[in-house]
C-alpha positions in Angstrom: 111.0 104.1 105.5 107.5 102.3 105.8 105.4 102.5 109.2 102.3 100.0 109.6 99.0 101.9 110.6 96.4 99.3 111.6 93.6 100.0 113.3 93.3 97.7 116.1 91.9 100.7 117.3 89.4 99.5 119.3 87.6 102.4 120.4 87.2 106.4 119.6 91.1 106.7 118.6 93.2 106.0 116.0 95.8 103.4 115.8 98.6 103.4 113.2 101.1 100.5 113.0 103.3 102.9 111.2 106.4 101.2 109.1 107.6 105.3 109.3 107.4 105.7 113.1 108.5 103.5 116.2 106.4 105.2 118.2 105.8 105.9 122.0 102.7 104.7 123.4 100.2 107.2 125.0 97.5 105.7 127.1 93.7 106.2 126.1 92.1 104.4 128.5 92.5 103.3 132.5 90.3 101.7 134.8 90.8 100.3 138.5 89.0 96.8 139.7 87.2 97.1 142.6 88.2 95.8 145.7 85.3 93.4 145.4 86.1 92.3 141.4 85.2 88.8 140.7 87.3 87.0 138.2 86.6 88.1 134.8 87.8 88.1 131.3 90.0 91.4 130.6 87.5 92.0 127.4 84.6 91.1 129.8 85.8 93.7 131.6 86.3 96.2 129.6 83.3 95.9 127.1 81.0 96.8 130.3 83.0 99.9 130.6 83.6 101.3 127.3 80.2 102.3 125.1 80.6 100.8 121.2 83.3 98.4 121.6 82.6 95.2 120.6 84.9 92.2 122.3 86.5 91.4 118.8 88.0 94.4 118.9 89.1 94.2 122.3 91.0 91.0 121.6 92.5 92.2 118.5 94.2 94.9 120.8 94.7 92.7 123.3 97.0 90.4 120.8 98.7 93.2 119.7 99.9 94.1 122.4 97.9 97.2 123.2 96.1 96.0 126.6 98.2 96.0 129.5 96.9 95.2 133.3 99.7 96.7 135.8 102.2 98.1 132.9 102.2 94.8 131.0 100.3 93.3 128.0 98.0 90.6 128.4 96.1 88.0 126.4 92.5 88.5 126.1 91.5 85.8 128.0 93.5 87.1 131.1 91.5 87.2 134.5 90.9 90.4 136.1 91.2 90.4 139.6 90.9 93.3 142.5 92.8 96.7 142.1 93.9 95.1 138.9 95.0 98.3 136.9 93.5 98.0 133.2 94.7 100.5 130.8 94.5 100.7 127.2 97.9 102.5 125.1 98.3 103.4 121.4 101.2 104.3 119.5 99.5 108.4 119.2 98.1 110.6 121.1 94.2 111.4 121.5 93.1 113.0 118.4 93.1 116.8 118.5 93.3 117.9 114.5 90.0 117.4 112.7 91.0 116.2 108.9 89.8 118.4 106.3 89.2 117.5 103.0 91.0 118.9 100.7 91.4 118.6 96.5 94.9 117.6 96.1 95.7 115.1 93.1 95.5 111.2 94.2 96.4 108.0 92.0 94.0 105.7 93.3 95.2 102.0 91.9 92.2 100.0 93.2 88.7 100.9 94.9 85.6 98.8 95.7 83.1 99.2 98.8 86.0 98.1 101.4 89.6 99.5 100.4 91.3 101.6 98.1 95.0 101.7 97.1 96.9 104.5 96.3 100.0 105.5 95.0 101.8 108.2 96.7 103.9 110.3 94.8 107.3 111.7 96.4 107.3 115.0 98.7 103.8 114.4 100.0 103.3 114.2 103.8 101.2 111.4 104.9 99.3 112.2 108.2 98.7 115.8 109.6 101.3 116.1 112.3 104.5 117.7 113.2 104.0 120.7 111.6 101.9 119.2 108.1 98.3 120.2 109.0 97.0 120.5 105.8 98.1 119.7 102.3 98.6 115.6 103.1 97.1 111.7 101.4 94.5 112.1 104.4 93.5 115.1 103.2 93.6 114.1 99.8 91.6 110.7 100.7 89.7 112.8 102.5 88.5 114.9 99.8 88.2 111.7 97.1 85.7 109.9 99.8 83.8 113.1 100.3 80.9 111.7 98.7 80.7 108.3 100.4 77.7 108.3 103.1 79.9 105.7 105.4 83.4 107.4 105.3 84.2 109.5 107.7 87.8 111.1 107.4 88.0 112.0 111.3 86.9 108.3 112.4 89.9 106.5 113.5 88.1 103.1 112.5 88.5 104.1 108.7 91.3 105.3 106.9 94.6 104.3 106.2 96.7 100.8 107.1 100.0 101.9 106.9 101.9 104.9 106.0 105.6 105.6 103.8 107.9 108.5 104.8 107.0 111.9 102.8 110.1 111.4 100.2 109.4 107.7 100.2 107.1 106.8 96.6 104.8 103.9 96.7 101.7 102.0 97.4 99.3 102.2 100.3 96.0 100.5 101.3 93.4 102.6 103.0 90.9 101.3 105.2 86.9 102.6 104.3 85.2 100.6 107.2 86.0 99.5 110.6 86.0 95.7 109.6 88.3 96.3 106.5 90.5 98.2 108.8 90.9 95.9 111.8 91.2 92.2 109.2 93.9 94.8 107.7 95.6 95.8 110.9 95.5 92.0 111.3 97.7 91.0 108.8 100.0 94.0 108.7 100.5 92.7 112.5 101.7 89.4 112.1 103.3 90.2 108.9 101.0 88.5 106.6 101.3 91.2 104.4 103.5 91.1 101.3 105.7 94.2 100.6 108.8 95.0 98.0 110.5 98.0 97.8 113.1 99.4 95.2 116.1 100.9 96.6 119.4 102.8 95.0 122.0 102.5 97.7 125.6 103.5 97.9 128.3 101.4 97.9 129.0 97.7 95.8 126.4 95.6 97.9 128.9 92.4 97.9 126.4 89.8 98.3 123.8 88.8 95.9 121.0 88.6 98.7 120.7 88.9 102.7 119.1 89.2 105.4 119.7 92.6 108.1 118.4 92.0 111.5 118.6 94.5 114.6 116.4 96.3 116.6 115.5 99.8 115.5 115.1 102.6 118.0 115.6 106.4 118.5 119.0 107.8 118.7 119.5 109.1 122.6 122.1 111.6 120.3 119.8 112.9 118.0 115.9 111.8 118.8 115.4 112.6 114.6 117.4 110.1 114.0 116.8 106.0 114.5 119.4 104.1 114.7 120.3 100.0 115.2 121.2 98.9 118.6 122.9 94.8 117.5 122.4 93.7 121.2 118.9 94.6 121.4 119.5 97.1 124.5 117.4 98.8 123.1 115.1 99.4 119.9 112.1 97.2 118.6 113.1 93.6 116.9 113.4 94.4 112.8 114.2 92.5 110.0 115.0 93.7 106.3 116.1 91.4 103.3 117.3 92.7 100.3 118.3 91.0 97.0 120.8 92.7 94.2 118.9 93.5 91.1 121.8 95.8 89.4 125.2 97.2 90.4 126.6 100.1 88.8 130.2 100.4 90.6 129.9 103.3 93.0 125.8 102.5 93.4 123.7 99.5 93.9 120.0 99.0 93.3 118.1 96.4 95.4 115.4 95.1 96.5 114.1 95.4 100.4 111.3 92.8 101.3 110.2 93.7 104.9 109.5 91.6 107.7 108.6 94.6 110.2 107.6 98.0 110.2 110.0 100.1 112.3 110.7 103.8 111.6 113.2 104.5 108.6 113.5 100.8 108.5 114.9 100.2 104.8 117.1 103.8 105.5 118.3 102.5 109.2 119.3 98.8 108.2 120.7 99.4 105.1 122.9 102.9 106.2 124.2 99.7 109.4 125.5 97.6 106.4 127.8 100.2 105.1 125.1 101.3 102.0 122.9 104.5 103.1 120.5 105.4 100.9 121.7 107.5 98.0 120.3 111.4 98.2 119.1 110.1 102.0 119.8 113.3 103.7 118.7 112.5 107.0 121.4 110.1 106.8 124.0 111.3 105.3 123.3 110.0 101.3 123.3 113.6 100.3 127.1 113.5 100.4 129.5 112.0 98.0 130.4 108.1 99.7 131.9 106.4 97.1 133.7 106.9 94.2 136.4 110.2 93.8 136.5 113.7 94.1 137.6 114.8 90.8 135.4 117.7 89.3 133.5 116.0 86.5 132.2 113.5 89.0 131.7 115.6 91.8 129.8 117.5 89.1 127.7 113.8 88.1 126.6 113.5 91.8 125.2 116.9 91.9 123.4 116.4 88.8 122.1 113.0 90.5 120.7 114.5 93.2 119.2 117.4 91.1 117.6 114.8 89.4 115.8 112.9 92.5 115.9 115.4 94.9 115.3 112.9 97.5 116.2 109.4 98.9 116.1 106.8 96.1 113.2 104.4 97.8 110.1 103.3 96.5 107.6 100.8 97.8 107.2 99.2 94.3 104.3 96.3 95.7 101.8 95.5 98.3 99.7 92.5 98.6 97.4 91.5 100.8 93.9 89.4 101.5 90.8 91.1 100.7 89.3 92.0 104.6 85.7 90.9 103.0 86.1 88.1 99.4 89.4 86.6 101.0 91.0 86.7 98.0 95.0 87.2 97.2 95.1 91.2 96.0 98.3 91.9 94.5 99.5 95.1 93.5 102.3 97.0 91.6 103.9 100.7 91.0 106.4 101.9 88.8 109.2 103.2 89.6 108.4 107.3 89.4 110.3 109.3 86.7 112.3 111.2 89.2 113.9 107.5 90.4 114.1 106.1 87.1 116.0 108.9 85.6 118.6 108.6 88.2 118.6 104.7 87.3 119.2 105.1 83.8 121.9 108.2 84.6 123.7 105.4 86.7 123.6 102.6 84.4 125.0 104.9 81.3 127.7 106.0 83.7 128.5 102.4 84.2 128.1 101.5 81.0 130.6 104.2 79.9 133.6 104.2 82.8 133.7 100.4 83.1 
């Protein structure tokens, strides 16, 4: 599913608040107080000792959670004192890859001076990483900001909010200054953002509308996996609602409105409900879970899944507050052809065996 990417990166590194990745946090920074530290303000602090870093920044970290003294997070206003142990943690590693532009085919929805949205198109990776280096949107963005004298692809201030799964369609905002990036990472943060997606599950959802709650983290089984853990032993706090918008007997489509960005988010909670993602392979939609096993709809299914090779999700709309006018952007995608084929195979299928 979705990550958030926001830059409250503060400093030389990038920060993504990723609704595709509940991610481990690396530390960037460290520093020990002196024996002989006077009380002082943890951005105080910390603006003496790192060059470019305004205190803004350093308190937009600090509320989200990103600036600990002794292991835990602090507020911004929080006192250093002697051998205090100040250390700043993201959610990735220190940079290493150097992003290379690259002339792959981007939809770009919106662009002015401060953002640009884009609509990303199923199979395409996202962020270099895990064996994608090249070929990705940051490439691609990369490539259609060549020519802007303030973007630079490789500073972590800049860039994209948020990120979708590779076979996850749908809208994204991108970042092209530090400002934009951090008022962005703001909202995303606490959830000011608004965000629909468009889902074709498996299974009769029973109820019109409801609400999933339980903490998303990493299977200790299988570490590709996430999975929900209902007593919160584990796992970051998530909530997913979801609204009917058509049934079709064997399939459902809804609607996911998110509350929080965890990784596979839409795919975890709605797969804990009993309705996995259709053609979800990761999770097991690739198989037949409803419905019989006679040949000629064995034979449907396959054709389904020929059709949209992929799990049926799509983040359909994004809205936000513009970081610099302050007005109400709102935005919307189609469904792709590969998703809306599979819609339209379903509902004549319905239509017909009713």
């Amino acid at each position: 599913m979705e990550e958030w990417v926001a830059d409250i990166d503060l400093l030389s590194e990038e920060s993504l608040f990723l609704e595709d990745s509940e991610a481990e946090l690396f530390e960037h920074y460290r520093f020990v107080a002196d024996k002989g530290q006077t009380l002082l303000r943890v951005d105080k602090f910390l603006v003496d000792r790192i060059t470019g870093v305004s205190r803004n920044r350093i308190q937009l970290a600090a509320d989200a959670g990103y600036v600990r003294v002794n292991g835990k997070p602090i507020s911004s206003n929080y006192k250093v004192k002697p051998l205090d142990v100040v250390t700043i943690v993201m959610d990735r590693p220190r940079r290493e890859l150097e992003i290379i532009p690259e002339n792959i085919p981007l939809k770009v929805v919106y662009e002015d001076d401060d953002v640009m949205v884009v609509d990303k198109p199923p199979g395409l990776v996202v962020h270099p990483g895990h064996g994608n280096y090249t070929g990705t949107l940051v490439n691609a963005i990369a490539w259609h900001l060549k020519d802007t004298p303030y973007y630079n692809a490789n500073d972590p201030r800049l860039g994209l909010v948020h990120r979708i799964d590779k076979n996850t369609s749908g809208l994204l905002v991108v970042a092209k200054n530090s400002e934009a990036k951090t008022h962005l990472g703001w909202q995303f943060f606490h959830k000011e953002t608004q965000r629909q997606y468009v889902a074709l599950v498996w299974g009769s959802v029973k109820e019109d509308q409801g609400t999933v709650e339980g903490a998303i983290g990493r299977d200790p089984k299988d570490k590709m996996l996430m999975r929900v853990f209902p007593g919160g032993e584990a796992g970051k706090p998530a909530v997913t609602h979801y609204k009917v918008l058509e049934r079709f007997g064997y399939v459902t489509l809804v609607e996911c409105r998110l509350e929080t960005g965890r990784t596979h988010q839409i795919r975890v909670h709605l797969k804990y409900i009993g309705h996995t993602l259709f053609n979800d392979e990761r999770y097991g939609g690739n198989e037949i879970l409803k419905g019989n096993h006679h040949t000629k709809y064995k034979q449907f299914i396959h054709n389904c899944f020929d059709l949209c090779p992929r799990q049926a999700l799509h983040a359909q709309t994004l809205g936000f507050v513009h970081p610099k006018t302050g007005e109400m952007m709102f935005f919307e995608s189609p469904i792709p052809g590969d998703m809306a084929q599979l819609i339209e195979k379903w509902r004549n299928y319905s239509n017909n065996y009713e």
